[in-house]
Each structure stands twice: as C-alpha cells, then as structure tokens.
DONULO-186545 format. One record per residue: x, y, z of N, C-alpha, C in turn. Coordinates in steps of 0.05 Angstrom, whole numbers, plus 5000, padded with zeros to 4 digits. Last residue first. Example, Ala and Ser with C-alpha at 12.3 -4.5 7.8 and 13.67 -1.06 7.14 Angstrom:
2
525749555142527349795143525850015157/526448865156524649105156526449345156/
This chain:
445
329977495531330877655513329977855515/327477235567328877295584330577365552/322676765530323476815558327276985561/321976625481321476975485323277025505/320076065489322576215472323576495465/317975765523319575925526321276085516/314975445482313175615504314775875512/318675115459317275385438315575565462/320374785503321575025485320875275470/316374545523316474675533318774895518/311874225487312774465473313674595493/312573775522312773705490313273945477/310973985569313773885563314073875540/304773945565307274225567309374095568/303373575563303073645533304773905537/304473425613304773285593304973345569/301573765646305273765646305873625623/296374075647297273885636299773915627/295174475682293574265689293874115675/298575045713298474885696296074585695/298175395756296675415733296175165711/304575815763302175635768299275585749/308376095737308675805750307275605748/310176635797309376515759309276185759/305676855844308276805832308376705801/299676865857303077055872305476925860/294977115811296977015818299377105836/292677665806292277465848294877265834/297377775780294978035784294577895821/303077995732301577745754299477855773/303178105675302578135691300877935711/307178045611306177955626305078085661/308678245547310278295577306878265590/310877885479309577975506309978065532/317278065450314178005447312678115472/320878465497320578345469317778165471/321479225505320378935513321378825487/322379715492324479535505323979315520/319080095472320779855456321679745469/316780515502319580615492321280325473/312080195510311680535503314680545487/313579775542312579755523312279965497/316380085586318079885576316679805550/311280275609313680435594316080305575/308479865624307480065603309480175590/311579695663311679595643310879695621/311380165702314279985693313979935661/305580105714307080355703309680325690/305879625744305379565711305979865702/307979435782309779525774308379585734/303079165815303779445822306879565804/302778665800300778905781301679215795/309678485776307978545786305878605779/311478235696311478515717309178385746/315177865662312477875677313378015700/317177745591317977735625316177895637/315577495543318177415550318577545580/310877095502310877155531314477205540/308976935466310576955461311777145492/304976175463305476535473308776605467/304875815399305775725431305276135438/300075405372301175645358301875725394/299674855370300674935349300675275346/296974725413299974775420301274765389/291874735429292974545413295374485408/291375195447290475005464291374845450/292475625399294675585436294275305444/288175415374291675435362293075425386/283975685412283875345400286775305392/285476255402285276055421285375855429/283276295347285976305344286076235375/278176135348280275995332282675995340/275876585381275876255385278176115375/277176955346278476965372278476675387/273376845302276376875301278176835323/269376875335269276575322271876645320/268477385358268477205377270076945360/273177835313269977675319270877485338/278978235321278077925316275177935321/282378815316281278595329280978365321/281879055244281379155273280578935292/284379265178283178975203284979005233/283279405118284079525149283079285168/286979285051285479095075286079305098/288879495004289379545023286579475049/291479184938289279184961290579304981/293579344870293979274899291079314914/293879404818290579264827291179174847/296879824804298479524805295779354810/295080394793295480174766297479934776/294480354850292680364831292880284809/299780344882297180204887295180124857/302780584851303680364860300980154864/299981164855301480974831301580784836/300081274911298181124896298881044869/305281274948305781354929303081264913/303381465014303881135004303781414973/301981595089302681675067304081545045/297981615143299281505125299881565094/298381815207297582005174298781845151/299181585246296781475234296381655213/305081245277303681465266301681455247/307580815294308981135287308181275285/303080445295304580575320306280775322/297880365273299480545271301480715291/293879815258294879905278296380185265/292779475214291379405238292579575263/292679275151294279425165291879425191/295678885094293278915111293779085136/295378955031296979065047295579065070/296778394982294978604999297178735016/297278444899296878414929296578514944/297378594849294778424852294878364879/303978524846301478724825299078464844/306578584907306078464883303178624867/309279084954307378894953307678804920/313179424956313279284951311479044948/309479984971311579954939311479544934/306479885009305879914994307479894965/310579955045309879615051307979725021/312580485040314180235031313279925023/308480695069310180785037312080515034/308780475116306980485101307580515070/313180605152313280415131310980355117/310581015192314581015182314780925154/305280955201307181215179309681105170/305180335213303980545203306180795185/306979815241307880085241306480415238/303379445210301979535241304079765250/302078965162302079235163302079285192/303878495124303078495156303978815166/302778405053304478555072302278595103/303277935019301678035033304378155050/306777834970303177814966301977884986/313178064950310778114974308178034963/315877784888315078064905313477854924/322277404874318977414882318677624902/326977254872326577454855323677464845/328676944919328776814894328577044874/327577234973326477054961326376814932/331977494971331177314999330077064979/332277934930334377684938333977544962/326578154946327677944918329477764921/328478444984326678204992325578024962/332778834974333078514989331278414989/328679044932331178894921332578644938/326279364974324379154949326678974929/329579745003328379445008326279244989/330579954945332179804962331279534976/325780204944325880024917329079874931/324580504983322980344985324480164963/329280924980329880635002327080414998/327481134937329780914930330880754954/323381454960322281204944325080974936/322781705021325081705000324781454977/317982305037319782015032321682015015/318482845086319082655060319782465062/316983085135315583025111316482935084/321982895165318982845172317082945150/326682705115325282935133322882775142/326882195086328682385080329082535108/324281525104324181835111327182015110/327181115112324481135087322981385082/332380855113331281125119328981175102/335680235134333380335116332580555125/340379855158339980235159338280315140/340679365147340679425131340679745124/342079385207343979295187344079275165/337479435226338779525245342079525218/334379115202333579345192335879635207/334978465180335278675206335878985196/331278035148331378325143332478465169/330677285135330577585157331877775146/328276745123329176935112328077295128/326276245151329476305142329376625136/323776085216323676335189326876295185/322175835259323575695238322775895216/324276045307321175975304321375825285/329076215308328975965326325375915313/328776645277329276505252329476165278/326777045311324676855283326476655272/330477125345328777005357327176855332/335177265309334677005317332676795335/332677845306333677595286333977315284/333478005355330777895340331377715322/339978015355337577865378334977815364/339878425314340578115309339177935334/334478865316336978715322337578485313/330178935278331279155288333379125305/326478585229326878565252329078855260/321878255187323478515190323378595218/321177605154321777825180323478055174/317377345113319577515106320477675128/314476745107314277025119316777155115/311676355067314376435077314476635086/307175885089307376105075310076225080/303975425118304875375086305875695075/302275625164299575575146301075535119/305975605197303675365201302075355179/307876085186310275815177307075605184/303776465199305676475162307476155164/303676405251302076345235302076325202/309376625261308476295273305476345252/308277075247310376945240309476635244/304377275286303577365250306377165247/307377265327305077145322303877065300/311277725325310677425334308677175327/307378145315309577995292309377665297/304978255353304378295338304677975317/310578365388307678315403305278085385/315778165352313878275369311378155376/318677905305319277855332317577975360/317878205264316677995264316877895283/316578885251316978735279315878445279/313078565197314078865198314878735234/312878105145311678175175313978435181/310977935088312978085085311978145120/309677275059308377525077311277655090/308276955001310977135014309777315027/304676305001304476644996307476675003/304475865005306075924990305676164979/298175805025300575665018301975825001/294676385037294976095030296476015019/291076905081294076735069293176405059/287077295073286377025072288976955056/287877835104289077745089289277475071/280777765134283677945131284677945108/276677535123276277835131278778015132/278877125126278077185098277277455110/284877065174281977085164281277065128/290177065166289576855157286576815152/291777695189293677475162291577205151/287777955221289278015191290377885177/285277455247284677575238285877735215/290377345287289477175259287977345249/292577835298295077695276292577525263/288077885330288678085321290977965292/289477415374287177395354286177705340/294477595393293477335382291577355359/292578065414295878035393294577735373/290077925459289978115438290478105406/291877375491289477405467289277645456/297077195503296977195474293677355472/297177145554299277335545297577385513/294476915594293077085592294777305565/297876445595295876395579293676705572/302376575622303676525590300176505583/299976665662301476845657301476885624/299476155691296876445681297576545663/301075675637301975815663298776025658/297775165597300175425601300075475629/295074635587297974705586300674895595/289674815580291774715603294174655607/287875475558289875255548290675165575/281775675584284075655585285975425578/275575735538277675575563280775695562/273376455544274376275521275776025543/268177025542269976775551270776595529/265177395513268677405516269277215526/260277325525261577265499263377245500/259877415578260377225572260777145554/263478195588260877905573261777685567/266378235647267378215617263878105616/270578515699267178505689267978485655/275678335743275278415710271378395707/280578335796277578255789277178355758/285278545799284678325816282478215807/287778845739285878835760285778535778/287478945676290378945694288679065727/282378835654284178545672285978655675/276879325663279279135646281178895665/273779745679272479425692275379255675/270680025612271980025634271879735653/272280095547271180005561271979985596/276080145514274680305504271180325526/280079845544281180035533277580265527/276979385570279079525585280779835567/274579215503274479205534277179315539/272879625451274679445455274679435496/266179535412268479685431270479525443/260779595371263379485378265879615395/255979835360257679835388259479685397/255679665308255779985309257680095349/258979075286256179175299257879555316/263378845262261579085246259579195260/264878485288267678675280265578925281/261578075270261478195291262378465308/259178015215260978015233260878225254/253577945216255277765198257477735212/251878195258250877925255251477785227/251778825255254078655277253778335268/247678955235250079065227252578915235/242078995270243078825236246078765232/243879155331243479265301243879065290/244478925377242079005373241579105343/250278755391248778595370246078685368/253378975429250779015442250578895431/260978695444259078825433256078885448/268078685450265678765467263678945445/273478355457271878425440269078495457/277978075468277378375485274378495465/277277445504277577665494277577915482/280477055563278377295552279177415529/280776485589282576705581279776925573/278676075658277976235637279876365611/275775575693278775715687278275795658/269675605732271775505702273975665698/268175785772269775545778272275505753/261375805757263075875774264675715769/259875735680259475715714261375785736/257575755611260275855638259075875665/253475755586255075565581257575705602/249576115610248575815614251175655606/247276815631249076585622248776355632/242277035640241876885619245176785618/244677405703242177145683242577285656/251777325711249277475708245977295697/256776965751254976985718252377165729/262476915787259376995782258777025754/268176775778267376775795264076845801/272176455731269576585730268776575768/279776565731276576335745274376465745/283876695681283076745717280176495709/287677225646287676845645285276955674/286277805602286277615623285377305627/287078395573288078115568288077985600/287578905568284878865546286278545549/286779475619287079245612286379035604/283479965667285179905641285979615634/279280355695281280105698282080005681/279180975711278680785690279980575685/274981455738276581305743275881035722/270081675745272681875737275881705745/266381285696266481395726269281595722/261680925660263281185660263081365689/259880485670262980435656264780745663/255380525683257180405704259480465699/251980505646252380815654254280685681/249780085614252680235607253480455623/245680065643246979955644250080025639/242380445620242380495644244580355662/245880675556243580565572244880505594/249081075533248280745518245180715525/251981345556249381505554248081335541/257181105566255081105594252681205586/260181085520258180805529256480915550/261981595521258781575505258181315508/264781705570262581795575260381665545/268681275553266481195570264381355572/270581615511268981235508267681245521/272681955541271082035521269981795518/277681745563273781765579271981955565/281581685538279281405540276981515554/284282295494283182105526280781845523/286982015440284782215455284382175484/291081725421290881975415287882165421/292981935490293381935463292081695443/293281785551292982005533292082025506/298281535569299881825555297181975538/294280995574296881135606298281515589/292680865530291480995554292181165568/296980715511295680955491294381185510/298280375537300780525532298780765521/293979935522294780155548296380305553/294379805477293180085476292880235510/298979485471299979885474297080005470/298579105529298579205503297979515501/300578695571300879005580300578965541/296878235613299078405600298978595592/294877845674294678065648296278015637/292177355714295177505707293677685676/288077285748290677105758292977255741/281777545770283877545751287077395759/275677235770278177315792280277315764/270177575742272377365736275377385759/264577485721266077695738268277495743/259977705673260277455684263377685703/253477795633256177845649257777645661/247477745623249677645602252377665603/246278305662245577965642247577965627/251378465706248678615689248678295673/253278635777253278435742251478485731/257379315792254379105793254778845774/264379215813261379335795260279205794/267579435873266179155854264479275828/271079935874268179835886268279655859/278580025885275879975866273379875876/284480165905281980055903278880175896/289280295851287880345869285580125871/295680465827294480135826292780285855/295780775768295380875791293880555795/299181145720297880945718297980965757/302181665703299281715704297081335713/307881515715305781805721302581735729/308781095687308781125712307981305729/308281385630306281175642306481155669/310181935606311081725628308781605639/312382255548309482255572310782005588/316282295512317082385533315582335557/314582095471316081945483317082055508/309582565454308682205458310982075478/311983135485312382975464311182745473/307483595522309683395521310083255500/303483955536306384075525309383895515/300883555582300383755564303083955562/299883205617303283105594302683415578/296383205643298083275659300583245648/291383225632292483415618294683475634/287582805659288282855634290283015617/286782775708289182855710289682865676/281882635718282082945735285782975725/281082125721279782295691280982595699/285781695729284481885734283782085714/287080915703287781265700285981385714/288780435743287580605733288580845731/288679755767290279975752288480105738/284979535826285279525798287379755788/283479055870285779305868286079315835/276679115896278578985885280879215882/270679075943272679255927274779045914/267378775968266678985955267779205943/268578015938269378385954268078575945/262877675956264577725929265677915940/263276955981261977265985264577415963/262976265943263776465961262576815955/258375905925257776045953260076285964/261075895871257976075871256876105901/265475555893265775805874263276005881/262075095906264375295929265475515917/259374935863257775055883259875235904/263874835826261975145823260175105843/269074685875266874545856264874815853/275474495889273474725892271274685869/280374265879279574125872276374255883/284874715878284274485845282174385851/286275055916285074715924285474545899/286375605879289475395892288775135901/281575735890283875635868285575485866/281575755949278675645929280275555900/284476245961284675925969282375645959/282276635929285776495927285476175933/277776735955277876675924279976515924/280176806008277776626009278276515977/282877335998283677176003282276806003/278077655987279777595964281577345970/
C-alpha cells in the first residue's frame, strides 16, 4: 500500500509504473458484520449508534471481473444511506447482497458476512479488468454510485431503469469508505483538477441525485424562472439543488432550520429564505395528524417571498414530515419531485390538492451514467463548487455516520481514506483560486 502512496504522491508515475505495481492482498475497509444485525433490536432509529456497528477491518482484495477496474481510494464521504447501513434500516444490506450473489458466478463475491460500505470516492485507477479501454492505470478518478448489468431492454433508455440497477457500496459491496474500492468502469468519471481529494470525492451522490431531480427531463426539467421551493436547502442534498436553481435562471425558495443555514444560502446567492427554526411550522398535530393550516401558512410565506407566486417545483427528500405540505403548496399544474424519505417513508398528502390541481408527483432515484457525467462536468467547470464542510479520519467514520444520522453536519462530511492529510490533490491552483471562496463555503459551519 505503501508502494501505491508513493506512486501518487511522485505526480509524475506513468500507467506503466501504476500497471507494474503488486496489488495488496488486503486493504482496510469500513464494514458492517452480517452476525451483528440485530444488535439495535428494541431500539428507536435515533437511539441505534453507528459507532457500534461500523467496524474499520482488513479485507482480502476482491478478484477483477471484465469491465472492472480497482481504484486506490484517497478520500470518501459519509451519505445517509450509510447511516441506513450502519442502524440497519430499513432492512439489512445483506439481503442485497445475498440476491446480487445468486446473479451469477461473478456477483457471488459481493455476498460475504462482511460489508464494506461507501457510495463516494476521489483516487487513482489502479487495475482494469478486460474489455476496459477508456481508463488506464494512473488516472485520477471520482466515481459514481450507479451500478448496472444492461442485459435487459429495460436499462437502454435509461439506465435508472435496467431491472439490476443497484446502488454501489450501499446495495453493493467493495464501496469507497475503504483504502481500495471495486467499481465498473462505467462509474468512472475525471477528477475536477481543481479540487482537493476530499472536496472532489464529496459531491458525487448528492451531486448527481440534485441534478437528476431538479434539472433532468427525467426529473423536474427546471427552467428559467421557475420558483423551486428546496426543503434543507443548505444540506447534503439542498446544497446543491440550490446552486443548481440560481445557475439555471430559477428562484429557489430555501427552507432552512437555523439562521447559520440561513446564511449559508443566502452567501450562495438565494434571496429568499424560510428558517423554519423561526417560523416554528408544526405540520404534525400528533404522529398521526396533520395540520392543513400550517400547510396554508407556509403557503402564505412563500407568497410573501415571492410576490404572490405559488411553488412550480417542489425539491422533495424529507418525506413524511413535509410531504403534506410540499404537496399543498405546489402551483395548479406543478411538480413535486421526491428522491428520498428521511423522516419517514409512509407518505401522507391531502389528494384534493393533487388531483383537481393537475399536480405531478415525479419519484427520482440517483442519476444515469450521462446525468452523473453532467453534473461532474459542473464541478470541473467550477460552476457548480462541493459543499464539503469537515473531514473525518477513515477510522473515525462511526463518528461521522452519527454526526450525519443525528443532523449535526452541514452539507458534506468528508473522509480521508490513503490520503494522509487534506490538501492534496490539487493539479490546478489557478482555476482554484478563482473559486477558492465558493469551494470553501461549507468549511467549518
């Protein structure tokens, strides 16, 4: 491993000194144990403890299979479906693995009693399997998490749609909160030279999950001078979905939960914010009731934001709490695009609203390779910056999980894997100075 490090760090190491070095026969990856599934059993979601169940062990290499490729990892992050992972919920992950492993002979690697976790990584291809031709040893990489077969019809419009679509490191094993990662070479993408590991491995979940629902045609197809109503516009998520509502001509409407957020969107350049912390919105009477006059409340401030213009697209990813709501307020004829359910996935919405308004409710899961491209290309271009605000060890990622699990991150939380420090990485200071502000603007809130 050490050998890899110093092969990186030269800059100037050529895919023949990449493709001669010997590969480990182990790496240090984060993982759950299949033997401890039931060790929150009796527990509330907030009470389970990631630092429990997340475990930084060594790992046997896994074989390369065609069309693979094996990647020294330089830094992760932490997204909540590893929070989902680490408590459990809402099923165990080695249910995935055991039905990728009965795939084929191949897939039967994934399912072991151990499951390396983590759907985001910057790093250096270190081996290709046969038939890859456009990635070689050497190349500085990001990844993203999309993982298909394409053997069915079904997958070859979009990709979203092929029957074995699965999400890497979550639905898949071999993930980037690891020294090493096994991904398909479909997943590769360049790394923005501009960024750090850190800041570059931060965005691609979140990233190309925001474009996809807000600006795809598979999503929300925003255009000029829409009102996108973003739910945590200062988040993982949000973040992102925000900067993409001000680039693409559209006024996003932040709904934030401190004045600190508050000012993180409105530094992005959002005028019009919602602190929810200050407006005390209860959209819930009881756990089984709503309350339709906080939905027609918040449908009153976001009139007086806007001039006395409804929502055309609502950036859905709470779920239960605000579902009922993001639904009231949407406009007769608009969408509601939803991609997540972090409160809770029994959603519950007044259909009146929907049905005699000719509302839409758009579901949008991930990104396609070409989406994930795109929204990649946006980093690399430095029109859409990470929202990266502070970077765990890989032996502290139980830490971070939890810090993600209980809210108490802001946008991205980062992992340094072989990178040994933050920093490094960069291969153009030039075009990083120009946005070294917006790069940093998460940093250390």
């Amino acid at each position: 491993m050490q050998n890899i490090l110093d092969a990186i760090a030269a800059g100037d190491a050529t895919t023949g000194d990449f493709a001669s070095l010997t590969m480990p026969e182990s790496y240090r990856g984060v993982t759950v144990h299949k033997d401890e599934v039931d060790m929150f059993e009796g527990l509330t979601a907030k009470e389970k403890d990631p630092r429990r169940s997340l475990h930084l062990d060594d790992v046997p290499l896994p074989e390369l299979g065609p069309g693979e490729a094996l990647v020294a990892v330089m830094a992760s992050a932490i997204n909540y479906n590893t929070v989902w992972t680490s408590i459990f919920e809402p099923v165990s992950t080695f249910g995935f693995l055991e039905r990728y492993g009965r795939m084929s002979p191949l897939s039967k690697r994934h399912d072991l009693p151990y499951h390396v976790v983590g759907s985001d990584l910057s790093g250096v291809v270190l081996a290709v399997g046969p038939g890859v031709h456009l990635w070689e040893p050497g190349r500085e990489v990001v990844a993203h998490c999309l993982s298909v077969e394409l053997e069915s019809p079904d997958g070859h419009g979009d990709t979203m749609l092929d029957p074995e679509q699965r999400i890497w490191g979550f639905e898949t094993n071999f993930g980037g909160l690891a020294e090493v990662a096994l991904v398909k070479a479909n997943q590769l993408m360049p790394k923005p030279a501009h960024l750090t590991w850190e800041e570059a491995a931060s965005p691609g979940l979140v990233n190309s999950t925001a474009y996809r629902q807000l600006v795809s045609r598979n999503g929300g197809d925003m255009k000029q001078g829409d009102n996108v109503l973003i739910w945590g516009a200062s988040g993982g998520l949000g973040g992102f979905a925000t900067q993409y509502a001000l680039n693409g001509g559209a006024t996003p409407v932040c709904v934030v939960s401190s004045p600190e957020k508050a000012d993180i969107c409105r530094s992005m350049g959002a005028e019009l914010v919602i602190d929810r912390s200050e407006e005390d919105y209860r959209f819930w009477k009881d756990p089984h009731t709503q309350d339709p006059r906080e939905w027609k409340r918040l449908g009153s401030k976001i009139r007086e934001l806007t001039g006395g213009e409804d929502i055309d697209i609502v950036f859905e990813h709470p779920g239960r709490e605000t579902f009922g709501a993001s639904v009231y307020v949407t406009r007769k004829g608009g969408t509601i695009t939803t991609c997540a359910s972090t409160s809770g996935y029994m959603h519950e919405y007044d259909n009146r609203y929907l049905w005699m308004n000719l509302k839409r409710i758009i579901s949008s899961h991930f990104a396609n390779y070409r989406e994930s491209f795109e929204a990649n290309r946006l980093i690399a271009k430095g029109m859409i910056h990470p929202t990266l605000s502070r970077t765990y060890a890989l032996e502290d990622v139980g830490q971070a999980a939890l810090d993600v699990h209980h809210n108490l991150h802001q946008g991205k939380v980062g992992v340094l894997c072989l990178a040994p420090e933050e920093g490094l990485g960069v291969r153009d200071p030039e075009m990083r100075e120009q946005h070294l502000t917006a790069i940093n603007r998460f940093r250390g809130v």
